[in-house]
N, CA and C of each residue as an Amber inpcrd file, in Angstrom:
protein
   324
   0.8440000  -1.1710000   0.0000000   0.0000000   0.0000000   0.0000000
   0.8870000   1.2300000   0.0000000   0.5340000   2.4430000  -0.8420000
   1.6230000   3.4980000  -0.3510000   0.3800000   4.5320000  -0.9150000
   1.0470000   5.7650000  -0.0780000   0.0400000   6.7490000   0.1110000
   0.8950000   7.7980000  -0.4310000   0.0670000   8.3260000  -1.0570000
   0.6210000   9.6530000  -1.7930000  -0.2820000  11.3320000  -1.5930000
   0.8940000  12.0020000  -0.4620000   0.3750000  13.2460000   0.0800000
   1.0450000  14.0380000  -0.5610000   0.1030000  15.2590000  -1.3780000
   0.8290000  16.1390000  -2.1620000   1.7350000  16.0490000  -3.2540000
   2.0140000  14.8410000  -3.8990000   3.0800000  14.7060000  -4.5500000
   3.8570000  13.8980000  -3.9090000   4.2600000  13.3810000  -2.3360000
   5.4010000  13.0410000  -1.5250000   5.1610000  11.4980000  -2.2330000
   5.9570000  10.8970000  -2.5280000   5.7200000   9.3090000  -2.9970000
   6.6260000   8.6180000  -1.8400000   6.0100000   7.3450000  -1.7620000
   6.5890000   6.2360000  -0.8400000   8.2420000   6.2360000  -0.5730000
   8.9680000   6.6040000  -1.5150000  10.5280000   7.3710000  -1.2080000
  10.7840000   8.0930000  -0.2220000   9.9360000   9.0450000  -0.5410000
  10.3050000  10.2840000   0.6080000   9.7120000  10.3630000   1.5640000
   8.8020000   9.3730000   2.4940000   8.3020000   9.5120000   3.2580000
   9.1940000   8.0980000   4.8260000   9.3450000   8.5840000   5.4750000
   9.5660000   7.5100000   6.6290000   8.4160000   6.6020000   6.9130000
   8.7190000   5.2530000   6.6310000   7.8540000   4.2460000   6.8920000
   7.9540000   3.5080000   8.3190000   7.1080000   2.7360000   9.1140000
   7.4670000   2.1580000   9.9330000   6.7230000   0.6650000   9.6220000
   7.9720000  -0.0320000  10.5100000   7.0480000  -1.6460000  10.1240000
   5.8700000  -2.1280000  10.9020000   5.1140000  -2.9500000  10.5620000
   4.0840000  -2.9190000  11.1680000   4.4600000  -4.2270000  12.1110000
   3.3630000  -4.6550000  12.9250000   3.6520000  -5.4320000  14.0290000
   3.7420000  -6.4330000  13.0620000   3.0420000  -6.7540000  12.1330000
   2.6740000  -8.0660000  11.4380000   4.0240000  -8.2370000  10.7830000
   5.0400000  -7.4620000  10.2990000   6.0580000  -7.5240000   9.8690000
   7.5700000  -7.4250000  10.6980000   7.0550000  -7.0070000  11.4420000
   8.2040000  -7.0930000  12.8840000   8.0500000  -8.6330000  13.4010000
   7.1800000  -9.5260000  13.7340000   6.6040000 -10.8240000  13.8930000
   7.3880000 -11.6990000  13.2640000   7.1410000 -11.1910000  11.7140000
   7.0380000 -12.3490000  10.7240000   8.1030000 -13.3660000  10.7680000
   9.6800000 -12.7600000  11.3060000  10.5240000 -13.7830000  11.7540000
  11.5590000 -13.5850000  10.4740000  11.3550000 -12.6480000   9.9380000
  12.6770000 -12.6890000   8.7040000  13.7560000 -11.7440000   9.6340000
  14.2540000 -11.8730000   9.5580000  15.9640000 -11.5030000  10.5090000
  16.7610000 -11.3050000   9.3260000  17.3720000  -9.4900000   9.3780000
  18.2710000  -9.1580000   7.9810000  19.7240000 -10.1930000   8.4940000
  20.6330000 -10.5860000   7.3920000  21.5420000 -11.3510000   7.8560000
  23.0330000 -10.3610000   8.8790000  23.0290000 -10.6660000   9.5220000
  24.4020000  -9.8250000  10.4810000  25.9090000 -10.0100000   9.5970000
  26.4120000  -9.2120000   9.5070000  27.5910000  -9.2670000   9.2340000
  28.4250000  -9.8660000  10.0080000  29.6040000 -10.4080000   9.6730000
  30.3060000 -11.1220000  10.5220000  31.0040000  -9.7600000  11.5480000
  31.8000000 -10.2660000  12.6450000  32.1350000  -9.5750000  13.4660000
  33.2220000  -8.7930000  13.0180000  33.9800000  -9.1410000  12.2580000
  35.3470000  -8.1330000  11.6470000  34.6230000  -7.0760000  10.5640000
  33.6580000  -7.6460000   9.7810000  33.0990000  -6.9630000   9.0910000
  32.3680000  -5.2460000  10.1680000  31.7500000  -6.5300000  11.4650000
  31.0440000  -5.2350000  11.9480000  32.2190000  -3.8810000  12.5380000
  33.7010000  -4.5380000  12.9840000  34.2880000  -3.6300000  13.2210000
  34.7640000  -2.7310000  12.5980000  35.1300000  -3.2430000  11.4650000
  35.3750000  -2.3000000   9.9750000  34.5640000  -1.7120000  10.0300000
  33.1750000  -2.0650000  10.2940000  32.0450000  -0.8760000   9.5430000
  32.0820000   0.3430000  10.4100000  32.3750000   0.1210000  11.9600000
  32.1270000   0.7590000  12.9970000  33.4330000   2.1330000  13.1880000
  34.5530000   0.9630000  12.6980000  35.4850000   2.4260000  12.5170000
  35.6050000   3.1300000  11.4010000  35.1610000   2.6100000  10.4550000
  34.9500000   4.0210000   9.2780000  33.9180000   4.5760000  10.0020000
  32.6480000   4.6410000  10.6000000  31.6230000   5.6850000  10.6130000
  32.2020000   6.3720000  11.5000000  33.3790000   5.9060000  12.7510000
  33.4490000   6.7520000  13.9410000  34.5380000   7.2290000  13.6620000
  35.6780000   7.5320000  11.9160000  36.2220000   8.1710000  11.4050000
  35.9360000   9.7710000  11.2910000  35.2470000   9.7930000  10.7550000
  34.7610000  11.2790000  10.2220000  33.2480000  11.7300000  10.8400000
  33.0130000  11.4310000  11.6140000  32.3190000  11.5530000  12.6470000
  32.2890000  12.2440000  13.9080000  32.1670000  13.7570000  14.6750000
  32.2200000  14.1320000  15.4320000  31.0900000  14.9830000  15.9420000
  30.3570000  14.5610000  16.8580000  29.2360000  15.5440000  17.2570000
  29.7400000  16.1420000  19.0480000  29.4730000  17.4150000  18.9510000
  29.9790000  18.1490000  19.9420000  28.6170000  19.1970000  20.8000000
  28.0870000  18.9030000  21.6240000  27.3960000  19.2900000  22.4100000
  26.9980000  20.9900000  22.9710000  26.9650000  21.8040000  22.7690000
  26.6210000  23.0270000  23.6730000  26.7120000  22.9440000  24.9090000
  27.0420000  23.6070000  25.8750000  26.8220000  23.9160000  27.4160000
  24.7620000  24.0090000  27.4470000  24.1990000  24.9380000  26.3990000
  22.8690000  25.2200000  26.4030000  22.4470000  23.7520000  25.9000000
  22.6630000  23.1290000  25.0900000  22.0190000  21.9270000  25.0250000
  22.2790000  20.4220000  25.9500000  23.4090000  20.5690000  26.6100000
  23.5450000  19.8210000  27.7450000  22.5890000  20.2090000  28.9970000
  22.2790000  21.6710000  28.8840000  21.6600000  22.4770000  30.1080000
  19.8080000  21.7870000  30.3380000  19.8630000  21.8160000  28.6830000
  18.0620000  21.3090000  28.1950000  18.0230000  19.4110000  28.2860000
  19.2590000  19.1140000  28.3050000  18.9780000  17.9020000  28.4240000
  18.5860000  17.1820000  30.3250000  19.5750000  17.5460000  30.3740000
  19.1990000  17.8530000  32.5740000  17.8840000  18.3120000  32.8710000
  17.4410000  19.2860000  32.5340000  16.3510000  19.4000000  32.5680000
  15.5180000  18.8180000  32.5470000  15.2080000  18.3400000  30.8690000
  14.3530000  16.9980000  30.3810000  14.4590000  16.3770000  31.3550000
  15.4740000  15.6250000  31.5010000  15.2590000  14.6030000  32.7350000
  14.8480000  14.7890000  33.7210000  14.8120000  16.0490000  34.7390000
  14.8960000  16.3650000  36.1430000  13.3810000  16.4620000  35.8600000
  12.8680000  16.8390000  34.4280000  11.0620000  17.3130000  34.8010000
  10.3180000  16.2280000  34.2700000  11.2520000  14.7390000  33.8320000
  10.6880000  13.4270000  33.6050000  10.3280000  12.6470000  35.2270000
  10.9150000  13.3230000  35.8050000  10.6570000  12.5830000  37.0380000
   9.3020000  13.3330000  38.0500000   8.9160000  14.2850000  37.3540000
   7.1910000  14.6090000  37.9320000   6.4070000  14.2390000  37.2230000
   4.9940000  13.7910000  37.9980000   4.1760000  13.5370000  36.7590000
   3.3410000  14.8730000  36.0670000   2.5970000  14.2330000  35.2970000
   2.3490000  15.6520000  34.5500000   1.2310000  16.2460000  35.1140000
  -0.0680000  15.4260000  35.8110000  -0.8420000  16.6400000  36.0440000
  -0.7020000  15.8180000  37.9770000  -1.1970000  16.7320000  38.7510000
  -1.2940000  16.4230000  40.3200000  -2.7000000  15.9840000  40.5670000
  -2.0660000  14.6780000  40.9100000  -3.7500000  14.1680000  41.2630000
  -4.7240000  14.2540000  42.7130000  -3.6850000  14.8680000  43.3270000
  -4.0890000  15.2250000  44.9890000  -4.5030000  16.6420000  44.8190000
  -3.7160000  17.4380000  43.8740000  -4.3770000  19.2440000  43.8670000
  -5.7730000  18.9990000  42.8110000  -5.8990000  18.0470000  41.8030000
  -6.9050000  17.8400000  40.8950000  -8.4520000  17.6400000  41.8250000
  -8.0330000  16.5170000  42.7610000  -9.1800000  16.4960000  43.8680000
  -9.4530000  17.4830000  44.4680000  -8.2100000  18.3810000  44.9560000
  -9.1880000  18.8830000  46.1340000 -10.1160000  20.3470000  45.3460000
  -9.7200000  20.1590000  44.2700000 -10.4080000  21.7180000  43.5430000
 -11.4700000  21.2450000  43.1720000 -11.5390000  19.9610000  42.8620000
 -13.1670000  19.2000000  42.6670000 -14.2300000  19.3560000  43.4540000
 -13.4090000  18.7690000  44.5690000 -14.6060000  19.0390000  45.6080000
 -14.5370000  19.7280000  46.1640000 -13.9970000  21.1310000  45.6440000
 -13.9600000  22.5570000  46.7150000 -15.2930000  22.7020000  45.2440000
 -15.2740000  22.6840000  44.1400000 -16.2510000  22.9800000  42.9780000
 -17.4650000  22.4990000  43.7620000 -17.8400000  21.3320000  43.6080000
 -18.4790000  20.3700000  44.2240000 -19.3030000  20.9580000  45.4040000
 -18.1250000  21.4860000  46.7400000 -19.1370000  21.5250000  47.9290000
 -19.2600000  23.1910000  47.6120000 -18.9270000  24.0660000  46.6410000
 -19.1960000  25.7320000  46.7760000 -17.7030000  26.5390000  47.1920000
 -17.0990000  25.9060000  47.6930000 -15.9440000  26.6770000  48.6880000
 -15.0180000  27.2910000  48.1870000 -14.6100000  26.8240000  46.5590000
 -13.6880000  27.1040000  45.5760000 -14.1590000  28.8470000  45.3930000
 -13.0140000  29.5460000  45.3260000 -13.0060000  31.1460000  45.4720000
 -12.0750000  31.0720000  44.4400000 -12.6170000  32.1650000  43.2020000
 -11.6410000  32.5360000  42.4040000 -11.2470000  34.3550000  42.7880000
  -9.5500000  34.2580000  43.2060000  -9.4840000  35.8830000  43.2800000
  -9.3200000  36.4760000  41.8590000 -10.7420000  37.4900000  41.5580000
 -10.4750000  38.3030000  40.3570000  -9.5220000  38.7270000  39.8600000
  -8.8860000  39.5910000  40.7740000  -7.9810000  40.4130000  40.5470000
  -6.5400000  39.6540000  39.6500000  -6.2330000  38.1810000  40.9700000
  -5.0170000  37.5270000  40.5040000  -5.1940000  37.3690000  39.2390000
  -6.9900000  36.5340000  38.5970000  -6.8190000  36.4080000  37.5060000
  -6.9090000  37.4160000  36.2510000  -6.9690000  38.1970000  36.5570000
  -6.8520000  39.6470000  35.3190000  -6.1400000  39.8540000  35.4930000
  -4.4720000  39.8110000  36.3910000  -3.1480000  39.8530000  36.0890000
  -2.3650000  39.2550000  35.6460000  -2.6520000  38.1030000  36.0880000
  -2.4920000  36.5110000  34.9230000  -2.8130000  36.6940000  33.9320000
  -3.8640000  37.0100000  33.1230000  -4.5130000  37.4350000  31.8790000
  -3.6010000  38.6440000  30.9460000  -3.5040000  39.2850000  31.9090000
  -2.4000000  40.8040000  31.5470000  -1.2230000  39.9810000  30.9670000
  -0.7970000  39.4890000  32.2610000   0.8730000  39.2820000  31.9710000
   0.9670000  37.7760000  30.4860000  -0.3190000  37.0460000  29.9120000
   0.0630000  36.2450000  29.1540000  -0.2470000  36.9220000  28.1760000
  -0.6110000  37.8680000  27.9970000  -1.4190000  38.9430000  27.1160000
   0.3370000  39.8730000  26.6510000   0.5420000  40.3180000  27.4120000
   1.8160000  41.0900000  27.1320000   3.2250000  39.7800000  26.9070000
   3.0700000  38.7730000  27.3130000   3.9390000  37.6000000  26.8500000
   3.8980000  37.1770000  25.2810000   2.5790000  37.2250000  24.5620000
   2.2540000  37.1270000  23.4810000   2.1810000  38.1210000  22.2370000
   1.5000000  38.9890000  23.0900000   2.0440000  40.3170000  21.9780000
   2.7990000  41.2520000  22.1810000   3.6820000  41.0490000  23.0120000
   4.6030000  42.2780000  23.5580000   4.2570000  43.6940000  24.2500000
């Protein structure tokens, strides 16, 4: 099957295999082991990737904010049933400064 968006033909597009073909049990053949070392030191010949301080900085990160989850399921409750029993108070004010300040974040 191949799908053709805009002109893009089955070439230019990244395919992935499907489960039914990941399954199927055909195994590409391995190169022998001298072969694989040969292959390994030509690529790590001319090959050098070198890092940023700023992109080492974003990678720490990533990680440090992989270890929260994403939404809080103890603050999710209790605003429920502050909804729920009436008790939930929104301060106006905070939120029309909140509003301001994403307002001036967006359009300057």
């Amino acid at each position: 099957m191949s799908v053709d968006f805009n002109g893009i033909g089955p070439g230019q597009v990244n395919t992935q295999k499907t489960t039914a073909d990941k399954s199927s049990g055909a195994q590409p053949a391995q190169p022998s082991t001298g072969e694989q070392a040969k292959a390994q030191a030509q690529g790590a010949r001319g090959e050098n990737v070198n890092l940023s301080s700023q992109a080492k900085d974003l990678k720490q990160l990533e990680q440090k904010l992989g270890n929260y989850p994403e939404m809080d399921d103890d603050r999710i409750e209790q605003i429920r049933s502050a909804l729920e029993d009436g008790s939930y108070k929104i301060d106006a004010e905070k939120l029309a400064q909140k509003m301001l300040e994403m307002d001036e974040s967006i359009f300057g």
